[in-house]
C-alpha positions as CSV (number, residue, x, y, z in Angstrom):
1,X,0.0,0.0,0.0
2,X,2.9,2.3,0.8
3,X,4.1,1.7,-2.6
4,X,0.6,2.6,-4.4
5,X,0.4,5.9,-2.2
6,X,3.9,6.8,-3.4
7,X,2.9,6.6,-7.0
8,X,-0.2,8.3,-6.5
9,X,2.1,11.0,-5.1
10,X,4.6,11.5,-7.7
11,X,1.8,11.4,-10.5
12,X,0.8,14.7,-9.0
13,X,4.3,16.5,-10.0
14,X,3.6,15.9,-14.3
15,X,-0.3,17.0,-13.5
16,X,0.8,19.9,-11.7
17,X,3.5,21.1,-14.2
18,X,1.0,20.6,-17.1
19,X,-1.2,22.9,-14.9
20,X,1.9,25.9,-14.9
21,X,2.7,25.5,-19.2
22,X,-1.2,25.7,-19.6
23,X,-1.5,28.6,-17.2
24,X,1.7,30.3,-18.5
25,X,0.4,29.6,-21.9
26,X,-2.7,31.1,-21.5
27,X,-1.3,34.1,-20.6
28,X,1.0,34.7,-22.9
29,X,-1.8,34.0,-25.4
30,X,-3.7,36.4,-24.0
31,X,-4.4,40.2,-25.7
32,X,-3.1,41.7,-22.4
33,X,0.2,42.6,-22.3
34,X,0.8,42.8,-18.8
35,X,3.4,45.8,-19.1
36,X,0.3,47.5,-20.1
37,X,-2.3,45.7,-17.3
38,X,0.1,47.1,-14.9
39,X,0.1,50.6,-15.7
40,X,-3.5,50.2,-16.3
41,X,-4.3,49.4,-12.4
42,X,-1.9,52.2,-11.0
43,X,-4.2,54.6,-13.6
44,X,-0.5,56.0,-15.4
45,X,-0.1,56.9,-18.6
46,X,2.6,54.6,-19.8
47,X,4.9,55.9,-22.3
48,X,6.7,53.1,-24.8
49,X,9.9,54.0,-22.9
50,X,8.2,53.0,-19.9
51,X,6.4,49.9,-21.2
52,X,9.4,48.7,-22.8
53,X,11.3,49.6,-19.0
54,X,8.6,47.4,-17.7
55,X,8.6,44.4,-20.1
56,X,12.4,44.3,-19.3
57,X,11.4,44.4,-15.3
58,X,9.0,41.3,-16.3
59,X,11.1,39.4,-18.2
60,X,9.0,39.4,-20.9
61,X,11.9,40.4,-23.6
62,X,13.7,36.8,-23.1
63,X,12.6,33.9,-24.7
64,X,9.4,31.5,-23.5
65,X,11.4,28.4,-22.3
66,X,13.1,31.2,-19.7
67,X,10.4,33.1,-19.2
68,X,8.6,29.7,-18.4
69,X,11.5,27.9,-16.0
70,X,11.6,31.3,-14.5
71,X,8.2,31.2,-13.4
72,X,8.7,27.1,-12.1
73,X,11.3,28.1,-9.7
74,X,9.2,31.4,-9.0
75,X,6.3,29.3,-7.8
76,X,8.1,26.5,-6.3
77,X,9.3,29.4,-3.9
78,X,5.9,30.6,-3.9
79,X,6.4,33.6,-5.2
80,X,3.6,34.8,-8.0
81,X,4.9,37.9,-8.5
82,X,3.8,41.1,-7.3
83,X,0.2,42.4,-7.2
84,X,-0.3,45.2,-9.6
85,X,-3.2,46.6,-7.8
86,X,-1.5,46.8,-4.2
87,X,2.0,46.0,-5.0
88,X,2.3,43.5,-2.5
89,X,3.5,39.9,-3.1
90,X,0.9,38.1,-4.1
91,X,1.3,35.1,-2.1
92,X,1.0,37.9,1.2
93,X,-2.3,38.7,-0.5
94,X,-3.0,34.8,-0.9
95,X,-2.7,33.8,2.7
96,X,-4.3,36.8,4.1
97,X,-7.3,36.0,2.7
98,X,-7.3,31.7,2.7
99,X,-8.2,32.3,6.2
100,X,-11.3,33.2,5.3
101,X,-12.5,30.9,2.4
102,X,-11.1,27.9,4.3
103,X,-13.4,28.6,6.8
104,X,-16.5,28.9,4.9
105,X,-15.1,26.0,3.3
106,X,-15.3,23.9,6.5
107,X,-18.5,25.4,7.2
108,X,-20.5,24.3,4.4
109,X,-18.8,20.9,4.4
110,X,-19.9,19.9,7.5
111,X,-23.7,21.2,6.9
112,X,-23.7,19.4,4.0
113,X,-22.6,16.3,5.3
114,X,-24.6,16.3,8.7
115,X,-27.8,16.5,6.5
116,X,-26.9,14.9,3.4
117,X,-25.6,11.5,5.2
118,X,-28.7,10.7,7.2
119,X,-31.5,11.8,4.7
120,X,-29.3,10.0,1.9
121,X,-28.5,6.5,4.4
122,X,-32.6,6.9,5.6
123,X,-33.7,6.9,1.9
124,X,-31.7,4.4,0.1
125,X,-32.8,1.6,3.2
126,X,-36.5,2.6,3.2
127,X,-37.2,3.2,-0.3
128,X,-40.7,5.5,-1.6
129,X,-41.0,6.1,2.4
130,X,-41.2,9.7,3.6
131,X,-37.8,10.4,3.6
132,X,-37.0,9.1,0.1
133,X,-39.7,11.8,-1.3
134,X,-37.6,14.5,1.1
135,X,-34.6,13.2,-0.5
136,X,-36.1,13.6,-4.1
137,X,-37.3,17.1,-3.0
138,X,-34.4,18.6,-1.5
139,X,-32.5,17.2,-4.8
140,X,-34.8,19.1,-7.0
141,X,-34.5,22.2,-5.2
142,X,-30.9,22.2,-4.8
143,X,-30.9,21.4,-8.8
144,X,-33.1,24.6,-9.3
145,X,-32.3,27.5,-7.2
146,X,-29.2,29.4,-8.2
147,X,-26.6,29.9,-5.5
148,X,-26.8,34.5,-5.7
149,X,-30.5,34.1,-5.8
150,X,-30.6,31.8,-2.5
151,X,-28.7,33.7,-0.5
152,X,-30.6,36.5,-1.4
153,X,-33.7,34.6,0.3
154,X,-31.8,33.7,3.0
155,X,-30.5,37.3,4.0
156,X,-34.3,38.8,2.9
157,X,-35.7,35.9,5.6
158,X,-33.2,35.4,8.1
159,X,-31.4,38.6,8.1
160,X,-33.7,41.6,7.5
161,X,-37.3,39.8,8.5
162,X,-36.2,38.0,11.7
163,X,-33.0,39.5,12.0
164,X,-31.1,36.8,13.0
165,X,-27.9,36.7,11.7
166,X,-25.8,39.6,9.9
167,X,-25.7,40.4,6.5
168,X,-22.5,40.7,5.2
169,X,-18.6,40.8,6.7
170,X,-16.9,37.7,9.2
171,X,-16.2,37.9,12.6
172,X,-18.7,35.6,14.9
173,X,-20.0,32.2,14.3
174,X,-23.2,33.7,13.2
175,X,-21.6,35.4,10.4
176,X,-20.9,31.7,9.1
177,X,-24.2,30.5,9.3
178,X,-26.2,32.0,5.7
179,X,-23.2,31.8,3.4
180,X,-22.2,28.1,4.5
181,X,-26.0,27.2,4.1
182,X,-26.0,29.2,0.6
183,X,-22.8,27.0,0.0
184,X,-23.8,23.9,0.8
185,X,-27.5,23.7,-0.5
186,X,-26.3,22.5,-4.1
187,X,-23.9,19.9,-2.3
188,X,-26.9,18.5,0.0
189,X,-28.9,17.6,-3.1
190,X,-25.7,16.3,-4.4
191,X,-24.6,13.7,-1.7
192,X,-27.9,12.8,-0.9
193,X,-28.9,11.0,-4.3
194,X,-25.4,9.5,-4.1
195,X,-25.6,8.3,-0.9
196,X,-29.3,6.8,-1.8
197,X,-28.6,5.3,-4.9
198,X,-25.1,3.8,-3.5
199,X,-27.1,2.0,-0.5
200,X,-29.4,1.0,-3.0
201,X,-27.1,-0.8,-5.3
202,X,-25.4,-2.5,-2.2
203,X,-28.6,-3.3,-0.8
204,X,-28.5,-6.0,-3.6
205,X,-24.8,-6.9,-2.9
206,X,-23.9,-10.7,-1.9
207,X,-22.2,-10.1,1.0
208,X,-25.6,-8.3,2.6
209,X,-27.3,-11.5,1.7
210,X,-24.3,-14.0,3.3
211,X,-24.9,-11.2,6.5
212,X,-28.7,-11.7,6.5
213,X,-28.0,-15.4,6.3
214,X,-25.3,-15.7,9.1
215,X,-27.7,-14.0,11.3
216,X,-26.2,-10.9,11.7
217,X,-28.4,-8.0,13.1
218,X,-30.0,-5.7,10.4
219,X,-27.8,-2.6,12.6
220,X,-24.8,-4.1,12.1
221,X,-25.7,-5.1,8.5
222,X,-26.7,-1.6,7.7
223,X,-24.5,0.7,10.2
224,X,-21.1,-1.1,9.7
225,X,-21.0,-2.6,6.3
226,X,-23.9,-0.9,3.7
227,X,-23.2,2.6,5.0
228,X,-19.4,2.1,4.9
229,X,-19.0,0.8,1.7
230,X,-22.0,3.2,0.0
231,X,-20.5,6.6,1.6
232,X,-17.3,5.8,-0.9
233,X,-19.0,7.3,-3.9
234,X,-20.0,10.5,-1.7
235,X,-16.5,10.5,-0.7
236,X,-15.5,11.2,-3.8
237,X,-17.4,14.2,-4.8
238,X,-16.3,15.6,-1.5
239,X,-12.9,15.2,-2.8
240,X,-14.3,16.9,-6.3
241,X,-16.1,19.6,-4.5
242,X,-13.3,20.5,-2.3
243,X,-11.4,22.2,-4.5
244,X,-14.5,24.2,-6.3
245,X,-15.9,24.9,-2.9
246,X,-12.3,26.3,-2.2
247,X,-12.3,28.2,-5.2
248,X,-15.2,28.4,-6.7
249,X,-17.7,30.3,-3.7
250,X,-16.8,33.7,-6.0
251,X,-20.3,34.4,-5.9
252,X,-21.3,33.5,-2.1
253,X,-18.4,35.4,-0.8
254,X,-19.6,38.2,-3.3
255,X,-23.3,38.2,-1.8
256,X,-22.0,38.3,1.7
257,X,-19.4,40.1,1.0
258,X,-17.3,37.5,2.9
259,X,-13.3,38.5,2.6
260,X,-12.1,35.5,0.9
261,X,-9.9,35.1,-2.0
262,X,-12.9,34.6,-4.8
263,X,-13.6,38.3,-3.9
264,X,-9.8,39.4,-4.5
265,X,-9.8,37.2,-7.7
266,X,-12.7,38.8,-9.1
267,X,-11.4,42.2,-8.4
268,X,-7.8,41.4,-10.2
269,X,-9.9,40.3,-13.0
270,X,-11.5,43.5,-13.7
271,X,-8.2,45.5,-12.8
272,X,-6.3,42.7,-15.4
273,X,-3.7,42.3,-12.5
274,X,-2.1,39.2,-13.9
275,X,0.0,38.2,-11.3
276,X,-3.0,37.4,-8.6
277,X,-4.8,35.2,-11.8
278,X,-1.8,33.2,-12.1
279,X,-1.6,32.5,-8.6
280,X,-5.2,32.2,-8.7
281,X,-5.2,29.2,-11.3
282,X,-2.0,27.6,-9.7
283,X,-3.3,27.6,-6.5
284,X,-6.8,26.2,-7.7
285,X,-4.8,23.4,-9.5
286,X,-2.6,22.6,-6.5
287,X,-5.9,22.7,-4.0
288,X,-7.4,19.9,-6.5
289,X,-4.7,17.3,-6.6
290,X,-4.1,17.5,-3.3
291,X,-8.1,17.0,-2.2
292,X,-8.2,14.0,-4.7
293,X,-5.1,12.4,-3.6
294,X,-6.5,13.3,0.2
295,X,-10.0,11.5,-0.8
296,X,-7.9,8.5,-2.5
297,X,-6.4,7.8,0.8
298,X,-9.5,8.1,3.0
299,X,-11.2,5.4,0.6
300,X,-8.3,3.0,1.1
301,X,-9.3,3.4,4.9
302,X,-13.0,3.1,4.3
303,X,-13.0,0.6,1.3
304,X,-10.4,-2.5,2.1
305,X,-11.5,-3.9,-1.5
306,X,-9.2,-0.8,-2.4
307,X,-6.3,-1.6,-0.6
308,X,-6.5,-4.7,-2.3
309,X,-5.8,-2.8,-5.1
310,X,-3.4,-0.9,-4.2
311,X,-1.4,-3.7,-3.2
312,X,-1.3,-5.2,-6.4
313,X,0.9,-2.5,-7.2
314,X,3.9,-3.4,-5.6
């Protein structure tokens, strides 16, 4: 097993560098020259003196391949460059503001997994019941409704009509509650029809029969060995969904106006500050292999049928 982990460890260095050439590619692809994106943000009138000045300062007068092993051992110190917006490292900018996401993050996680598991479990054992319709329901909802419009409702209901929990900004735990909801919603509808239809299917498995037959109480039979073996599936789009929820909750953090990074992405955007995209991208790509290769080992803990397999690689 030690052996398979390895692998699945260095297979995540070629990913990743194929992750940098497409990133560095894309910008150097790109109609914005970021000489110009950078004079652009401090609102100067740049001069071709000063552009050319500038270019030189980037490095963008020496060939790709330099330009592009320049940037490698750039970010494996990370250092992204500098932000052209507040001329401060961008990696300074970065982990100033991960705080924040991560916990949202966390937040919404956990809501969606204390709901999601026992509505999911519930309706995959006791099929057409009550709590399969629920299931159905809350899938079709969380389908339907749009993530900027939801937490709309939730601050219109919760915020300004009962006035239970703040708007906007971070600070208390109530602060967390709306946006992790907003955040989660989508991923609740989600893991509950993979969680039913993955007890389902191994509801019908032999060794749930060979239980049944041994005498083994339906508990046991459903608590220790369905449960553990159907979660697997769900387990994987948590690994999926960790790095969009990481990077992806632009909009939430938007509505709340929650001081994560999506918010200081969008802004570097609109202000074409290159630099912050790039780290943007990188760190999205880095937050993704690792969550997979995290959610790879945790199903070799939960699933010994996969350890099996990963023995076969030595």
């Amino acid at each position: 097993m030690g052996t398979y982990v390895l692998k699945r460890i260095i297979t995540i260095v070629p990913i990743f560098l194929l992750a940098t050439l497409l990133t560095f590619g894309m910008i150097n692809l790109s109609p914005v020259d970021p000489a110009e994106a950078y004079f652009a943000a401090a609102h100067i009138q740049a001069t071709d003196e000063m552009l050319e000045q500038k270019r030189h300062e980037f490095g963008l007068d020496q060939p790709l391949y330099i330009q592009y092993v320049n940037s490698l051992i750039k970010v494996g110190q990370f250092d992204f460059g500098i932000s052209y917006v507040t001329n401060k490292p961008v990696w300074q900018e970065i982990s100033a503001r991960l705080p924040a996401t991560i916990q949202l993050t966390i937040g919404s996680l956990l809501i969606a997994i204390l709901v999601s598991v026992p509505i999911g479990f519930l309706a995959g054992i006791k099929k057409n019941s009550g709590m399969d319709h629920l299931s159905r329901f809350l899938s079709f909802i969380g389908a339907s409704i749009p993530s900027f419009w939801l937490g709309y409702l939730l601050i219109f209901f919760f915020s300004v009509k009962l006035d239970l929990f703040p708007v906007e900004g971070i600070g208390t735990w109530k602060h967390l509650v709306l946006p992790s909801v907003t955040l989660a919603f989508p991923l609740i509808a989600l893991y509950t029809r993979l969680l039913r239809a993955s007890v389902l299917e191994n509801l019908q498995e032999a060794y749930v029969l060979f239980a049944r037959t041994r005498g083994v109480h339906e508990t046991i039979i459903m608590g220790k060995h369905v449960l553990r073996i159907a979660i697997s599936p769900m387990i994987t789009g948590l690994g999926m969904n960790l790095g969009n929820l990481m990077t992806g909750a632009i909009i939430v953090e938007a509505v709340f106006s929650w001081p994560g990074f999506g918010r200081f992405f969008i802004e570097a955007v609109f202000n074409r500050d290159v630099p912050v995209i790039q780290g943007y991208v990188l760190l999205a790509a880095g937050i993704f292999l690792i969550s997979n290769l995290l959610v790879d080992l945790i199903q070799m803990v939960i699933d010994p049928r996969i350890s099996r397999r990963g023995r076969q690689y030595r």
